[in-house]
C-alpha positions in Angstrom: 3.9 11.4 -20.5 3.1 9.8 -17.1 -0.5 9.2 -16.0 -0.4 9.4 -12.1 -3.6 7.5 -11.0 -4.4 9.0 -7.9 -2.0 12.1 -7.6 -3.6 14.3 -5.5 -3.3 12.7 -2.6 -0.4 12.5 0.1 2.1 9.9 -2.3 0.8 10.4 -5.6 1.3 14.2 -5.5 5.1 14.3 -4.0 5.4 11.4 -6.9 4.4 14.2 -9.4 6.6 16.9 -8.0 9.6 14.4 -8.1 8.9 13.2 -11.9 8.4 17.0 -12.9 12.1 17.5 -11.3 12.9 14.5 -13.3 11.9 16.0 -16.4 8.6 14.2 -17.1 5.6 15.2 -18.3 2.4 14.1 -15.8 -1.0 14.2 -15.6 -3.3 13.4 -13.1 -6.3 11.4 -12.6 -8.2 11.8 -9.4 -11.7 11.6 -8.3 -10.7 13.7 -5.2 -12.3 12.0 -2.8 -9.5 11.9 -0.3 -6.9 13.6 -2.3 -6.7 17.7 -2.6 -6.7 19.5 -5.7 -4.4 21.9 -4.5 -1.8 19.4 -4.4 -1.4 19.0 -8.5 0.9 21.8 -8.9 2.9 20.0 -11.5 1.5 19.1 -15.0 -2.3 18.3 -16.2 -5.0 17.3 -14.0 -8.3 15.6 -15.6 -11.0 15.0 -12.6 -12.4 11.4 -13.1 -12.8 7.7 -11.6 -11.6 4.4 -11.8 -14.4 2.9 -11.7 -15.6 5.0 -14.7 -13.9 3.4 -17.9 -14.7 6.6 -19.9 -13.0 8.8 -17.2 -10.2 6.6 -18.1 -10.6 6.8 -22.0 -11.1 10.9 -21.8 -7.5 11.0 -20.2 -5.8 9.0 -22.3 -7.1 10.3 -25.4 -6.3 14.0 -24.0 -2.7 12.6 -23.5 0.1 10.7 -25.2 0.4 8.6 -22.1 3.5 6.2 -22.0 3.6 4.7 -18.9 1.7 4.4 -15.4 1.8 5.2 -11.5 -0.9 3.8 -9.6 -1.6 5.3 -6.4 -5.5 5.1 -6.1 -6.9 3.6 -3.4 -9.1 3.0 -0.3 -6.8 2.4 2.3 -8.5 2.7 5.8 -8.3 -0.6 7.4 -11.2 -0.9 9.8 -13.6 0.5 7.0 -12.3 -1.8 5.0 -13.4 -4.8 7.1 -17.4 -2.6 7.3 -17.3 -2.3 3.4 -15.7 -4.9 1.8 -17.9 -4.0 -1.3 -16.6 -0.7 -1.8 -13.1 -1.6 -0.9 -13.1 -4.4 -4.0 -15.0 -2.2 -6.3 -12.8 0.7 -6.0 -9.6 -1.1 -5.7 -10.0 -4.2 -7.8 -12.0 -3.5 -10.2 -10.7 -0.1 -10.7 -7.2 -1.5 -11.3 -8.5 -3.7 -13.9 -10.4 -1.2 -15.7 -7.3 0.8 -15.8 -5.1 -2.2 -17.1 -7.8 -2.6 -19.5 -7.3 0.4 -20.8 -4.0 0.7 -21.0 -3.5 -2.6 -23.0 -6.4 -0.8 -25.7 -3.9 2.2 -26.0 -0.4 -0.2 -26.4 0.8 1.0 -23.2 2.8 -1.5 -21.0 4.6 0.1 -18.2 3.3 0.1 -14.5 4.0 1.4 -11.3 1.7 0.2 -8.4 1.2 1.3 -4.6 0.7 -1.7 -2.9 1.7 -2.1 0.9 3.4 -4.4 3.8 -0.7 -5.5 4.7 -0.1 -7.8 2.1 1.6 -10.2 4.6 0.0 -10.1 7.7 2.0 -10.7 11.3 5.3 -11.6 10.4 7.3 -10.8 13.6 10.8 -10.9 11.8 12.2 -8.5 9.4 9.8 -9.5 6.4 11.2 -10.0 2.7 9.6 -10.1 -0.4 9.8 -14.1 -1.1 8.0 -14.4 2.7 4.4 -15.9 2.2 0.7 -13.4 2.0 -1.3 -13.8 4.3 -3.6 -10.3 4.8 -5.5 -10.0 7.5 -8.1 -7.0 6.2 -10.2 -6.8 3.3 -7.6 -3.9 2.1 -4.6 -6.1 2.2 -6.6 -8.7 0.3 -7.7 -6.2 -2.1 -3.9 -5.5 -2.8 -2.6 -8.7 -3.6 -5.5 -9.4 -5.5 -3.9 -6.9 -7.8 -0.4 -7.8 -7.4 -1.7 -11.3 -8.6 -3.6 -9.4 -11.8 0.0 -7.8 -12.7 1.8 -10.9 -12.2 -0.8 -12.9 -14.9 -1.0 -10.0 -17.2 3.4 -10.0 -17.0 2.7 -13.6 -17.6 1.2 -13.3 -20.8 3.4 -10.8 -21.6 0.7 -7.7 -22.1 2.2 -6.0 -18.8 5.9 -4.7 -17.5 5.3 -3.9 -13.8 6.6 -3.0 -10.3 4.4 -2.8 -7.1 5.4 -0.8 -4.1 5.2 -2.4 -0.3 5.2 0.6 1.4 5.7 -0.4 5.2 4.6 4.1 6.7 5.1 6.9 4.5 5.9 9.6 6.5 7.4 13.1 6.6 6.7 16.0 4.1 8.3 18.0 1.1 11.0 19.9 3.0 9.8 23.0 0.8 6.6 22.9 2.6 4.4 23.1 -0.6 2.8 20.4 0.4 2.3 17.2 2.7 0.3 14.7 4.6 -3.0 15.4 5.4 -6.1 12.9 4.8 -10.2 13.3 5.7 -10.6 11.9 8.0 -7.0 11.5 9.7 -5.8 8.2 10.6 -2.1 8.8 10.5 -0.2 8.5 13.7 2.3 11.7 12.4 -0.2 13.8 11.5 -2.7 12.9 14.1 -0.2 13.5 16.9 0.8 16.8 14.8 -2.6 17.8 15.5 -3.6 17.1 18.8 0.4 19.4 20.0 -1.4 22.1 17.3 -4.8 22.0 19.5 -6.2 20.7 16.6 -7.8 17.8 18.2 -8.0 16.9 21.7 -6.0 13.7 22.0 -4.3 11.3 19.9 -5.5 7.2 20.7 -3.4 4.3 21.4 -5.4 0.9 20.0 -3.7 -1.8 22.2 -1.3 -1.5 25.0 -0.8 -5.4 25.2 0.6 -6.3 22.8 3.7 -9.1 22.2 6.7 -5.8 21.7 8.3 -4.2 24.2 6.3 -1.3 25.0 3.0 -3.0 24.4 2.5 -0.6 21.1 2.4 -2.0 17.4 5.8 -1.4 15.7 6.1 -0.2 12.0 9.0 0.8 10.1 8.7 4.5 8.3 10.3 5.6 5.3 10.2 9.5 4.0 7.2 10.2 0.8 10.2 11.5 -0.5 12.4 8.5 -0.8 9.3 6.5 -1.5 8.9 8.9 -4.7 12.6 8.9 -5.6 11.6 4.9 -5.9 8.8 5.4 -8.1 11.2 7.4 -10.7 13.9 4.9 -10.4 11.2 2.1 -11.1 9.8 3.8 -14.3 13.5 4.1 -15.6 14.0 0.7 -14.7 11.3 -1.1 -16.7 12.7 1.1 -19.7 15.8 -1.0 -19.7 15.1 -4.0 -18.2 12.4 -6.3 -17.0 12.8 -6.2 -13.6 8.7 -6.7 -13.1 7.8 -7.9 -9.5 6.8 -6.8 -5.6 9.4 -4.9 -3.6 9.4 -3.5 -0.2 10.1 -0.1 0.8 11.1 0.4 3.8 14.3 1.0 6.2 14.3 -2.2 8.2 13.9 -0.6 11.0 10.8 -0.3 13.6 9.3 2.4 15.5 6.4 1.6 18.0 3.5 4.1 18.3 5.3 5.4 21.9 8.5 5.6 20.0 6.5 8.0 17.4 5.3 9.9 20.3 8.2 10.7 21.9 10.0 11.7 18.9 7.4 14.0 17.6 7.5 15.4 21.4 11.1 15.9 20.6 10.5 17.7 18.0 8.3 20.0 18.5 9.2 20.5 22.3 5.6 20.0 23.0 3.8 17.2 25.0 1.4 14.7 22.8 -2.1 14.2 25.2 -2.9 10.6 24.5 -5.4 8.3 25.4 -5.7 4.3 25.3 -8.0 2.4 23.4 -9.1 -1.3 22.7 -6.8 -3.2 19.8 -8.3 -2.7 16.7 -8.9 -5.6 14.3 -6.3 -6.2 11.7 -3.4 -4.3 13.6 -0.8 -6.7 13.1 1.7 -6.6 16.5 4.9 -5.7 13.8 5.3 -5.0 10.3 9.2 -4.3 9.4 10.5 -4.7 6.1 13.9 -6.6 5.0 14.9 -4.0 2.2 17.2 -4.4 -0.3 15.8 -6.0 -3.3 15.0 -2.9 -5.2 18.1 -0.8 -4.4 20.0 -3.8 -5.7 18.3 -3.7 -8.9 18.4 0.3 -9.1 20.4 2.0 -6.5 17.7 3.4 -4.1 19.4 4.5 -1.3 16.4 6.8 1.6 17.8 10.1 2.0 15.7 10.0 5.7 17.3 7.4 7.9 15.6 8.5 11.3 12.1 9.1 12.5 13.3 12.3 14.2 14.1 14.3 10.8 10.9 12.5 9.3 8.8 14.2 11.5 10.8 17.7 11.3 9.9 17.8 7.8 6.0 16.8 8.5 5.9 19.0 11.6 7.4 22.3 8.9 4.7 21.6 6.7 2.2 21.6 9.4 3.2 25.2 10.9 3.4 26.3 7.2 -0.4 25.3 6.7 -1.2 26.5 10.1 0.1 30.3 9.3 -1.6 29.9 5.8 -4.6 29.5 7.3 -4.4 32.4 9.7 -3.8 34.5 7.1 -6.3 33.4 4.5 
């Protein structure tokens, strides 16, 4: 069985509906703080925090639990830099605590969602072997961990691969469910929003910046590719010990007017913006250099375009719209 740390919120719930297709067994530990419970519709959910060790203890002693996915986290960079506290408490410490436990109960496989704010402002395509240098308390909080797996693989306690995701984007093209965060600081979703009438306006942070539109670039993969990756990984460190950091990503970037214009394409609707100042820690570009992991598994994205990204985000969105109505 598969402990998914975190999986009721936007990636750690379309990893649980990909390891149920899979055939695994899941359960889910969530203090559903940002994460929706209505999004564990696949295997057993026990409510509880990371920062409790007995949460942790109740679940796996409820569970023959084999193996790990951590998704849990605080992940909104500006709070990030107003509560540094929280931010290391919840994601530090709560990690440990979990590894803790885990090492208690003989289990040694792990799956980690770390992210691309690990490195900084690289302007070029950025690989795994280029050097960390966060800019935000959250980046430092995440290789903080990625340095915990690395000593507890070190010493041979811990089998492990951690995730930098450049932007999840895009939806469960069965509409069941999707991206949606309180509050929303998604660009998708956000400008998903504001064409709904949901909110009045979606804001720019920086118009001056070094790219060629002024915007920050990112590069966006699908949820569902990035939870493809997260089954592949778990078979992976069955067979072999291929325990390290990998990016995911397509290796391609997007700036914030690219996004708007494509989501205006797809929907047919206009995207009311407005400009604000830079925010600090928004790093100019962050694009991966993939590769690594599909050479060690096969990962290949399904979604190779922003445009059929957003169509999947922008279905879900309707979908919750008209379920709303009705209810």
């Amino acid at each position: 069985m598969i402990l998914i740390a975190g999986g009721a919120g936007y990636i750690g719930a379309h990893i649980n509906q990909q390891l149920a297709a899979a055939g695994y067994d899941t359960v889910v530990l969530d203090n559903e703080s940002t994460g929706f419970r209505s999004f564990v519709q696949w295997g057993h959910f026990v409510s509880g925090d990371l920062r409790t060790i007995a949460d942790i203890r109740r679940c796996f002693d409820a569970y023959p639990i084999t193996a790990v996915v951590h998704t849990a986290a605080a992940s909104i960079v500006p709070e990030s830099i107003q509560r540094p506290d929280y931010y290391y408490t919840n994601n530090v410490m709560g990690t440990a605590n979990l590894i803790a436990v885990m090492q208690d109960y003989g289990v040694r496989d792990f799956v980690f969602s770390s992210t691309c704010a690990v490195y900084g402002d690289h302007r070029d395509p950025i690989a795994e072997t280029q050097a960390c240098q966060p800019l935000t308390p959250y980046g430092n909080t995440k290789r903080a961990i990625e340095c915990l797996l690395a000593d507890y693989h070190a010493a041979g306690l811990l089998r492990y691969v951690a995730f930098r995701y450049f932007n999840a984007a895009g939806a469960d093209p069965g509409g069941t469910i999707g991206e949606a965060h309180n509050p929303e600081t998604h660009l998708i979703p956000l400008c998903l929003d504001a064409v709904m009438g949901n909110r009045p306006a979606v804001t720019i942070f920086g118009r001056d910046y070094d790219t060629p539109d002024g915007t920050c670039i990112r590069d966006y993969c699908h949820v569902n590719d990035i939870a493809a990756a997260h089954v592949l990984g778990l078979k992976a460190l069955k067979t072999t010990d291929i325990s390290g950091c990998y990016n995911l990503g397509l290796g391609t970037g997007h700036s914030v007017l690219d996004i708007i214009q494509a989501v205006e394409a797809v929907t047919g609707r206009s995207v009311p913006v407005v400009w604000g100042d830079r925010r600090v820690g928004d790093a100019p570009q962050l694009v991966a250099q993939p590769g690594a992991f599909a050479q060690h598994t096969g990962w290949t994205p399904t979604y190779t375009d922003s445009q059929s990204m957003i169509q999947t985000a922008w279905q879900w969105h309707q979908r919750e719209a008209t379920m709303n109505m009705v209810n």
